[in-house]
C-alpha positions in Angstrom: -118.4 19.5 -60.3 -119.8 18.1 -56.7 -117.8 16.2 -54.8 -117.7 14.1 -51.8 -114.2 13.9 -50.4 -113.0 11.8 -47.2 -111.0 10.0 -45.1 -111.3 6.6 -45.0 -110.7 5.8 -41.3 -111.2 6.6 -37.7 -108.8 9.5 -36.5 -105.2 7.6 -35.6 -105.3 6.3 -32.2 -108.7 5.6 -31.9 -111.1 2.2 -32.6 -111.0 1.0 -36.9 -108.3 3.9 -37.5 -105.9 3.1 -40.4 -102.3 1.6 -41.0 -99.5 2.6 -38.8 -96.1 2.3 -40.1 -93.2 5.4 -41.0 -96.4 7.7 -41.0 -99.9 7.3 -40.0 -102.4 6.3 -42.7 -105.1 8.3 -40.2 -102.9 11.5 -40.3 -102.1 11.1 -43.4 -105.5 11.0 -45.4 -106.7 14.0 -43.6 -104.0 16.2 -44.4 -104.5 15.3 -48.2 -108.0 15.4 -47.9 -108.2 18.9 -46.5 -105.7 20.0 -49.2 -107.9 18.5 -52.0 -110.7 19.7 -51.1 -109.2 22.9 -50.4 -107.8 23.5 -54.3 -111.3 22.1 -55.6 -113.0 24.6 -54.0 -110.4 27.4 -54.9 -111.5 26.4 -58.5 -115.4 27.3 -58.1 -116.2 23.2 -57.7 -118.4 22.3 -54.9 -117.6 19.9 -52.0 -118.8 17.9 -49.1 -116.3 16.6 -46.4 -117.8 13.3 -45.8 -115.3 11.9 -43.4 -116.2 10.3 -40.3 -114.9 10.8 -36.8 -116.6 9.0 -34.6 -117.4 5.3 -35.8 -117.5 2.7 -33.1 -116.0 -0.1 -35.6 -114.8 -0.3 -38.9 -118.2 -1.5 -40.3 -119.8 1.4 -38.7 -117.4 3.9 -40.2 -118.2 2.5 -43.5 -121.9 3.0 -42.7 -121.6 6.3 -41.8 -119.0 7.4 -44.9 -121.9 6.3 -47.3 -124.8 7.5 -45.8 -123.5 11.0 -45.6 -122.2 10.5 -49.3 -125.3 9.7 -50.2 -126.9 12.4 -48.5 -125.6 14.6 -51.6 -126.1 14.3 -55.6 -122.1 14.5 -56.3 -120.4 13.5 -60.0 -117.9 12.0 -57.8 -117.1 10.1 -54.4 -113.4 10.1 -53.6 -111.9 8.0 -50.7 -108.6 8.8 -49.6 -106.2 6.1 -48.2 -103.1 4.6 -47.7 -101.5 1.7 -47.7 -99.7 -1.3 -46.0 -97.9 -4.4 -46.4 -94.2 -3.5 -48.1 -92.6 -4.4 -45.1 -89.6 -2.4 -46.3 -88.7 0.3 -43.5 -85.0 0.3 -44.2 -85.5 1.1 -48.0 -84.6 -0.9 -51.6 -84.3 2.6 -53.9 -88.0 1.7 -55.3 -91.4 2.6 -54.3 -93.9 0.2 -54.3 -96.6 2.8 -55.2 -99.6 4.1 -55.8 -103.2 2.3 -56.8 -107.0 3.7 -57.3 -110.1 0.6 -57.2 -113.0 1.3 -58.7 -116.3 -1.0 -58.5 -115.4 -2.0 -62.3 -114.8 -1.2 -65.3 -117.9 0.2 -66.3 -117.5 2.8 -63.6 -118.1 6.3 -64.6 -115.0 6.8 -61.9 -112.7 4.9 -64.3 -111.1 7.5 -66.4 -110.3 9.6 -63.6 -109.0 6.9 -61.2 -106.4 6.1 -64.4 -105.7 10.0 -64.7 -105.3 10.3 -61.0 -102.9 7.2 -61.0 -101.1 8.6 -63.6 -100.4 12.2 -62.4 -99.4 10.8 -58.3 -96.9 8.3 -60.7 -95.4 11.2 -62.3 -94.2 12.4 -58.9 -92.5 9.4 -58.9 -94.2 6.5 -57.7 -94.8 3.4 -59.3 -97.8 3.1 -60.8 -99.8 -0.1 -59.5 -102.4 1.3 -61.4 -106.9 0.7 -61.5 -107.8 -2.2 -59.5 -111.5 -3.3 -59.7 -113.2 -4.4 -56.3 -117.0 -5.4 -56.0 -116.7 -6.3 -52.0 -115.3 -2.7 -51.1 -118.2 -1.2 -48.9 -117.6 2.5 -50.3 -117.6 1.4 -54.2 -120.2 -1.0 -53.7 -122.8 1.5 -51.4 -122.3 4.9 -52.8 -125.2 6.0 -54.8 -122.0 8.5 -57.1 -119.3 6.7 -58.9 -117.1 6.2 -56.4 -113.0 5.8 -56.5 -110.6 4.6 -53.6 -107.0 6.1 -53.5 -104.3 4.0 -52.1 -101.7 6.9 -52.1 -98.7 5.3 -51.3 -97.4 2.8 -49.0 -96.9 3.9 -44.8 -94.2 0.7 -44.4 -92.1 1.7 -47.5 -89.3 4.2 -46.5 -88.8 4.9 -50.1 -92.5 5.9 -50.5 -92.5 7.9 -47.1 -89.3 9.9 -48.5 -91.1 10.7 -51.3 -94.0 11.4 -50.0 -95.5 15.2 -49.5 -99.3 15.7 -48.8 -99.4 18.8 -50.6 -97.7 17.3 -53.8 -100.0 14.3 -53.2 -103.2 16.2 -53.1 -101.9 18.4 -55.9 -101.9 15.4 -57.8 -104.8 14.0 -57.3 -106.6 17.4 -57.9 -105.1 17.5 -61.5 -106.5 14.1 -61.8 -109.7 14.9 -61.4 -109.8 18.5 -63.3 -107.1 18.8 -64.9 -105.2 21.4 -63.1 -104.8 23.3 -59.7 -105.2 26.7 -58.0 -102.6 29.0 -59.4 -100.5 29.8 -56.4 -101.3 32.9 -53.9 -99.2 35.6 -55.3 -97.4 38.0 -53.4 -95.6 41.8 -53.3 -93.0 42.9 -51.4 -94.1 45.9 -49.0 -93.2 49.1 -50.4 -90.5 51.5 -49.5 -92.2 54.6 -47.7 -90.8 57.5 -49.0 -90.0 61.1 -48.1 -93.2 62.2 -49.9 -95.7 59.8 -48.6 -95.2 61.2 -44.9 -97.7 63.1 -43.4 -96.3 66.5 -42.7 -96.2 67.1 -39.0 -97.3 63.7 -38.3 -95.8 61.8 -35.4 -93.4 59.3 -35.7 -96.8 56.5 -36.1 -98.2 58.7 -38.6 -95.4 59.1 -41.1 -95.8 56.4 -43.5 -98.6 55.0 -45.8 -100.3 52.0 -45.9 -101.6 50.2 -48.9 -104.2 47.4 -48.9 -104.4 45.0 -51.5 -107.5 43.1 -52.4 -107.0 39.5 -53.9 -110.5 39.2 -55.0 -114.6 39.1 -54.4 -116.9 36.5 -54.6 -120.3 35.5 -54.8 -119.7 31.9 -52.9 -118.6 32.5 -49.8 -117.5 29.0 -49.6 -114.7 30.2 -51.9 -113.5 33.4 -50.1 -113.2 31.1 -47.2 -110.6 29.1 -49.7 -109.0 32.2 -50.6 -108.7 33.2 -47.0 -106.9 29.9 -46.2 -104.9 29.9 -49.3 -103.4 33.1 -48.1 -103.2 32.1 -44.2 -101.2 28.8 -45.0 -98.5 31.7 -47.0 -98.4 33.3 -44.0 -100.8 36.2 -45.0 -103.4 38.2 -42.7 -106.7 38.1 -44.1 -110.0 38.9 -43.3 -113.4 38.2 -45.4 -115.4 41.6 -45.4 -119.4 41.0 -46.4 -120.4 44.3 -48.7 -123.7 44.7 -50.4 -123.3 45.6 -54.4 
């Protein structure tokens, strides 16, 4: 697939960024965005950050969202909120959940805003489920089909608690595809032994190193996925260009 993923805001603390409440919506929205756009691209799709940093209002933001949306020919747009108006910082026992709008229900976004509703309920939230907006600058101005993910509420302390970006975005991912990365697997460092020493080698000499190669690609877009896949488990890597 292409996609077009971003962040519906202004970074927190600056002119048309989004609700503030237990968490920022503006912090918030990135850090899922990043990580869905990261596992997409671990699975060969291709994306397009089409956030926007820099807007001098809301309305601009907007503007500028959709015309660098529209700069590419994507299957999907995907918007990434949260969102406001529980009013319940101390906490009932329930979420108040999770929501996706499309433009309608005609939208070829439809089936996977219900699957994405769907797999972020399973983690637990309630499911507020598809909404249909035709005022909604995004859904009404991008040229894709176009959905708008209202992850969970900022003001409910029972959907902060909850709450984990990486579980969020994993969600969201499986929406969409059907699945995620599989996870960065690891092995434990071998024990050097007597016979791997180097006879007469100094004390930095006498054991043997072995490197292990994850894997090669032809996109380099996805060894750069790799790469952070294996940085954010705390393993050194390097992307090496060879010639076959």
């Amino acid at each position: 697939m292409i996609v077009n993923v971003h962040a519906g805001h202004n970074p927190a603390g600056m002119i048309a960024c989004g609700a503030v409440g237990l968490i920022d919506e503006s912090t918030e929205n990135r850090r899922v965005k990043d990580e869905v756009m990261r596992q997409l691209k671990a699975l060969g799709h291709t994306v397009y950050d089409c956030t926007v940093n820099n807007g001098s209002s809301q309305g601009d933001v907007l503007k500028k969202i959709v015309e660098k949306c529209n700069a590419h020919k994507a299957d999907l747009d995907i918007s990434i909120h949260f969102n406001a108006g529980a009013n319940d910082k101390n906490g009932n026992g329930r979420t108040t959940g999770t929501e996706v709008f499309v433009h309608s229900a005609s939208s070829m976004a439809k089936e996977y805003a219900d699957k994405v509703c769907r797999e972020i309920s399973a983690l637990g939230f309630r499911n507020r489920g598809v909404k249909y907006s035709t005022t909604l600058y995004v859904l009404k101005n991008t040229k894709a089909p176009s959905m708008l993910i209202e992850c969970c509420f900022v003001d409910d302390k029972d959907d902060v608690k909850l709450y984990d970006y990486k579980k969020m975005a994993s969600a969201v991912v499986r929406g969409i595809v059907g699945k995620n990365p599989e996870p960065v697997k690891t092995e434990a460092t071998s024990e050097v032994k007597p016979q791997d020493k180097i006879p007469g080698g100094s004390a930095s000499e006498s054991k043997t190193l072995y490197r292990v190669q994850v894997g090669a690609y032809a996109d380099r877009s996805n060894a750069e996925a790799m790469k952070d896949r294996l940085g954010k488990a705390g393993i050194d890597a390097v992307i090496v260009q060879v010639s076959v």
